[in-house]
Structure formats: C-alpha cells, structure tokens
C-alpha positions as CSV (number, residue, x, y, z in Angstrom):
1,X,86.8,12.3,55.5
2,X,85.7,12.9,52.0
3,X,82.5,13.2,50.4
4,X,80.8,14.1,47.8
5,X,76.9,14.7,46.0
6,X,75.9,15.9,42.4
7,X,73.0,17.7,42.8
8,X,71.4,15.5,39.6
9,X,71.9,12.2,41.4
10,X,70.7,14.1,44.9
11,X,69.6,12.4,47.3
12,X,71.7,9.5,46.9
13,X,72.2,6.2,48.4
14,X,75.4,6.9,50.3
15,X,78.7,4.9,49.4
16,X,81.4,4.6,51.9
17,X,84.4,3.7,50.8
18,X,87.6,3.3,52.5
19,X,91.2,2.9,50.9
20,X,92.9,5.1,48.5
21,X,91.0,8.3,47.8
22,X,87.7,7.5,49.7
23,X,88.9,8.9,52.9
24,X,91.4,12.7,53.9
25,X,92.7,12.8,56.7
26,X,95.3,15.7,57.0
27,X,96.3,15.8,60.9
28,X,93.3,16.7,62.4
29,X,91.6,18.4,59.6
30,X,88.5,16.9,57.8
31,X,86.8,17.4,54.4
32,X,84.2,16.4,52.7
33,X,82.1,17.4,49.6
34,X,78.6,17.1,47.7
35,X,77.8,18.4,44.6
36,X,75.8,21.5,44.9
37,X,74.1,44.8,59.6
38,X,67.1,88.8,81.9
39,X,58.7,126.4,101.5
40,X,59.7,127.8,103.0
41,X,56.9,130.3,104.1
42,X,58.4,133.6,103.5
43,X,57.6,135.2,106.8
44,X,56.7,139.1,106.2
45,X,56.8,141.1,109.0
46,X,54.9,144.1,108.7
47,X,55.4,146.7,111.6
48,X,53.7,150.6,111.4
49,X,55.4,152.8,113.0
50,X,53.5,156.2,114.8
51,X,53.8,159.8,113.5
52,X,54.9,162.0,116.4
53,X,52.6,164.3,117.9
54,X,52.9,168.1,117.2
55,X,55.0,170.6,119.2
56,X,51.9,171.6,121.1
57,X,50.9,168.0,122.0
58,X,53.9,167.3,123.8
59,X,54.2,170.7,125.8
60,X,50.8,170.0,127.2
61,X,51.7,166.3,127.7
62,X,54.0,164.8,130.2
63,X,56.6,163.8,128.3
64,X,56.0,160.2,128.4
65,X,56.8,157.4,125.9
66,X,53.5,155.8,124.8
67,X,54.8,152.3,122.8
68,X,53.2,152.4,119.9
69,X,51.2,148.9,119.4
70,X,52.8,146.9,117.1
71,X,50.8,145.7,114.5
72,X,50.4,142.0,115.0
73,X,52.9,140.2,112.9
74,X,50.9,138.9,109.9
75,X,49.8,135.1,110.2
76,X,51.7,133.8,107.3
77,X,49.9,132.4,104.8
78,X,49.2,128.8,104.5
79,X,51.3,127.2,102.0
80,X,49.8,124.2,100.6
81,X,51.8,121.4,101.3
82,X,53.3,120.2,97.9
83,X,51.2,117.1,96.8
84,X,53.2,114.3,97.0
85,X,55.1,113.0,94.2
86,X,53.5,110.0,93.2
87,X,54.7,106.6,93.6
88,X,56.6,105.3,90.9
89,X,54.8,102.5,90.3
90,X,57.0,99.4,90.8
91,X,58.9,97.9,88.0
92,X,57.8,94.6,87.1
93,X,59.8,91.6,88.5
94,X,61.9,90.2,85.9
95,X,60.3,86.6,84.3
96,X,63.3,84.2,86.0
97,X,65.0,83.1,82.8
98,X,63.6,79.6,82.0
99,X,65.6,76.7,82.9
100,X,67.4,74.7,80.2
101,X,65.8,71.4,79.5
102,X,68.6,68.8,80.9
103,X,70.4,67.3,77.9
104,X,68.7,64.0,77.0
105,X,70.7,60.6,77.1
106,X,72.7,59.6,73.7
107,X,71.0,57.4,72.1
108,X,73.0,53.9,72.2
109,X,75.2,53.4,69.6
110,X,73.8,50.7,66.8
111,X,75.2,47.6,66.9
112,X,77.6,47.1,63.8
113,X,76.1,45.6,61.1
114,X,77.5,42.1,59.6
115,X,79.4,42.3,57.0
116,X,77.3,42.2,53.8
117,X,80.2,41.1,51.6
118,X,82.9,38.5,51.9
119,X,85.5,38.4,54.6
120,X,89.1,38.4,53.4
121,X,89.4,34.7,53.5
122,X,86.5,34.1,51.6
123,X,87.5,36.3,49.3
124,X,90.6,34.7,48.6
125,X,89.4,31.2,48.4
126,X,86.8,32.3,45.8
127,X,90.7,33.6,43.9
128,X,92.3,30.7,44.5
129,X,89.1,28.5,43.0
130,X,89.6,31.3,40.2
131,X,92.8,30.5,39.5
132,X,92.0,26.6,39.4
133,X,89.3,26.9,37.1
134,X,91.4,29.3,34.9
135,X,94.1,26.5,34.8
136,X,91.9,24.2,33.5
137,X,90.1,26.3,30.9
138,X,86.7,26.9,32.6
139,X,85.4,30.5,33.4
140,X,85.5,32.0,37.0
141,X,83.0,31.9,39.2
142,X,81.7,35.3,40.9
143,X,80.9,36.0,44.1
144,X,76.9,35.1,45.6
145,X,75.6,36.9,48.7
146,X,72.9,34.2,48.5
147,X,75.0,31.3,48.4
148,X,77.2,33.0,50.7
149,X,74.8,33.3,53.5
150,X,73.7,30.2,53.3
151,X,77.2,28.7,53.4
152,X,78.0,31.0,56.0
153,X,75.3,29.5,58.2
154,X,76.1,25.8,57.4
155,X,79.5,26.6,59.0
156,X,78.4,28.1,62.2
157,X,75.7,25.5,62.5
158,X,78.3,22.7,62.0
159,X,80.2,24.6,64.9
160,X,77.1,25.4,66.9
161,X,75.8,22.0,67.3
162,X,79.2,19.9,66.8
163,X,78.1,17.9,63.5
164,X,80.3,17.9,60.3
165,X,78.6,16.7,57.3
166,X,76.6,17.7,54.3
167,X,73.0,17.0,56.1
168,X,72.9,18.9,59.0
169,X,70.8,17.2,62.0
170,X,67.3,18.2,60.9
171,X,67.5,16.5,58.3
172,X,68.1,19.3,55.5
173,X,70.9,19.0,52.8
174,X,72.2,21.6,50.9
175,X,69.7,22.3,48.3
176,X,67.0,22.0,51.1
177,X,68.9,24.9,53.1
178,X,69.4,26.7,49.7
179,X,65.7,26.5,49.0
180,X,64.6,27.6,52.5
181,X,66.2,30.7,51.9
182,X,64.7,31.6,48.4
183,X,68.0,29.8,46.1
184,X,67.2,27.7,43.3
185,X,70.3,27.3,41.4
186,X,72.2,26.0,44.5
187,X,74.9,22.8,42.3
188,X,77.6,21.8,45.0
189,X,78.7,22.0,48.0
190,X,82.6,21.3,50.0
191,X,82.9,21.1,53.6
192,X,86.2,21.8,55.9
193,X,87.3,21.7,59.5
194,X,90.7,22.7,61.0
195,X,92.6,24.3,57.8
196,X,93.8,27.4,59.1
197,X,93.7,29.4,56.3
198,X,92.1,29.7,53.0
199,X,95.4,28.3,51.4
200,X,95.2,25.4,53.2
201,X,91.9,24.2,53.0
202,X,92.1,24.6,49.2
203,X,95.1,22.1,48.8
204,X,92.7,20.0,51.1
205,X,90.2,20.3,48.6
206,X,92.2,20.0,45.6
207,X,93.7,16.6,46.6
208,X,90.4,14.9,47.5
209,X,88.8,14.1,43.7
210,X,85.3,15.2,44.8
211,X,86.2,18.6,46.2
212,X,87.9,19.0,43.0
213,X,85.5,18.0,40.5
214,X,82.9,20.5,42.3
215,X,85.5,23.2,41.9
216,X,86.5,22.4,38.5
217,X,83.2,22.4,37.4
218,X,82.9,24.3,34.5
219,X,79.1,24.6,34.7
220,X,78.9,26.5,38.2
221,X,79.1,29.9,37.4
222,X,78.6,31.8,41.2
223,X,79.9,30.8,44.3
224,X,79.7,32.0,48.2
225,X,82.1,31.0,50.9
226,X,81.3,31.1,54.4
227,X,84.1,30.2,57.3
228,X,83.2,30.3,61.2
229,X,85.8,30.6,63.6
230,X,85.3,28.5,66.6
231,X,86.3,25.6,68.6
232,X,87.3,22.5,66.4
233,X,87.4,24.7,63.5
234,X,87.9,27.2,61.3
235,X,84.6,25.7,59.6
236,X,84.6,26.2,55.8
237,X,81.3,25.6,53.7
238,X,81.9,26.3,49.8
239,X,78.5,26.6,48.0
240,X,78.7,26.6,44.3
241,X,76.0,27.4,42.0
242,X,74.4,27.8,38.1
C-alpha cells in the first residue's frame, strides 16, 4: 500500500485512493510513506712396700714371712658427674604456609553492546538515497543516530505487535515518536515490509510518488534507517529530517 504525510499538513485527514499510483503491491511486499551497547676416674693405686729388717733381726727371728699390710687402695676421688648439657631448647614449629585464597569466579562476560552506528543495509540505503538525490541535484543527506533509533524502533514495533502503518497502535505518529525521544527536526517518514534487501526496497520506494518525493526532498538534510529482521519482514522505517 502506499502512503504518504508532509509534516506541514500533519495530521491530516486521510485520503485513500485506489487505482493507478494510490496503491504498491509488489508480491507480498508493502510500502507506504508520510512525510517526516617454609671419666673415667683414673684409679691410683698406691701400695708401700716394707724395708727388711737387719741381719741381726732375722738371726734372732724365726725366719718367717710377715706380709706386709698393704696400704688400703686409695678411695678414688669423687669425680663430679659432668653437668648435663643443656637442652637445646626446641626449634620453633614452622608457621604452616598460608593457604592460597581459591581463585574467585570470572566475572560474566558483558553482554555485547548494540551497534551504535548503522548496520550495513542501512548504510547502503542511506547511499543509494544519496545517489538519488545527487541525480536530481539536491545535496546528500547524512547519517542521524537520533532519527535512526527512532526508526529503528518503529520497525521492530511494527514487527512486535504485527501493525504496518505510519501511526503505530497508541496512537503516536512519527513526529510524536520523534519528540518522545528528544527530536525536533523529525520531516518524513517511508515504511517497508518484505523487500529483502536494501536494493529492493528502494526501487519499491522509488516507484511509489510519495516515497519518492520524501527522498528527493531537497530540504531534508539527515536521515536514519532502521530495518528489523523478523517474521513478515525485513521491516524498513526511513526517517528523514531538517
């Protein structure tokens, strides 16, 4: 189906038309436009030993053998005992080695961030709108991160809730979506289901005249793209702006 708003007659009363040029259908595909992360003891022995008697003595004497006493061995003398060696005193117990703290868990690994710039197929639609414009004489429109993100979400809401259309069901067109997330110079907006490819969905748009007049456009000067990829789709949402 085709559509299509200008932001300076927004909101207006809608006009369906069908015949010629009011309506695109292209198989299954559908368009539609409005303008707008570790001691021995020695033992001495002493022994005295007698004189003999003189010459005399013994004549007188029966010979006999007297033994001469023996001197009493002398007691030995005490040896003090040797004073023990003193204990060594014990050698400390080695500290046990401290135990290594068990290695904590990896944190989890972030979840990857979105892409904060376009995807390859909205990059080249935004060079294929280029080269349109550049055909016609008006400049080229750069890329917006706003816009962007908010066509981005149109898409996946279109997707999400199985609508396809300019107003989504709350109620909020395009500039109200724009404002909500901080965008004033929101212009125009084209919508796409079911083109495969960026290629594709700009011949879609280029042979319905609404699509076209929002991409030919020579006052937009940004512009952000946002496809989804989902069931019924790819969803495309291009969001021109001032």
């Amino acid at each position: 189906m085709g559509q299509h708003r200008n932001r300076a007659s927004w909101p207006p009363s809608r006009l369906w038309l069908i015949g010629a040029g009011a309506v695109l259908l292209v198989g299954s595909v559908s368009v539609s436009a409005v303008a707008l992360g570790n001691a021995d003891g020695e033992r001495a022995t002493a022994t005295d030993t007698a004189a003999a008697a003189a010459g005399s003595e013994r004549e007188n004497e029966t010979a006999s053998s007297r033994p001469m006493p023996t001197a009493a061995p002398a007691e030995p003398a005490a040896v003090a005992a040797p004073a023990p060696a003193p204990a060594p005193e014990p050698a400390p117990a080695p500290a046990p080695a401290p135990e290594a703290p068990a290695p904590a868990d990896p944190p989890p690994a972030p979840a990857p961030a979105p892409s904060s710039g376009a995807s390859s197929v909205e990059a080249e639609v935004l060079a294929i709108v280029n080269r349109e414009r550049a055909a016609t004489g008006c400049g080229p429109v750069s890329d917006d991160a706003g816009l962007r993100s908010v066509a981005r979400a149109h898409s996946g809401d279109m997707a999400a809730r199985g609508f396809f259309d300019h107003t989504n069901p709350d109620g909020q067109t395009p500039w109200d979506r724009a404002g909500a997330a901080g965008i004033s110079h929101a212009g125009g907006e084209n919508i796409a289901r079911g083109q495969a490819d960026a290629a594709s969905v700009m011949q879609s748009w280029m042979n319905s005249p609404g699509h076209r007049a929002n991409i030919l456009n020579c006052d937009f000067t940004t512009l952000g793209v946002g496809v989804h990829e989902g069931p019924g789709g790819p969803w495309w949402t291009q969001l021109f702006g001032y």
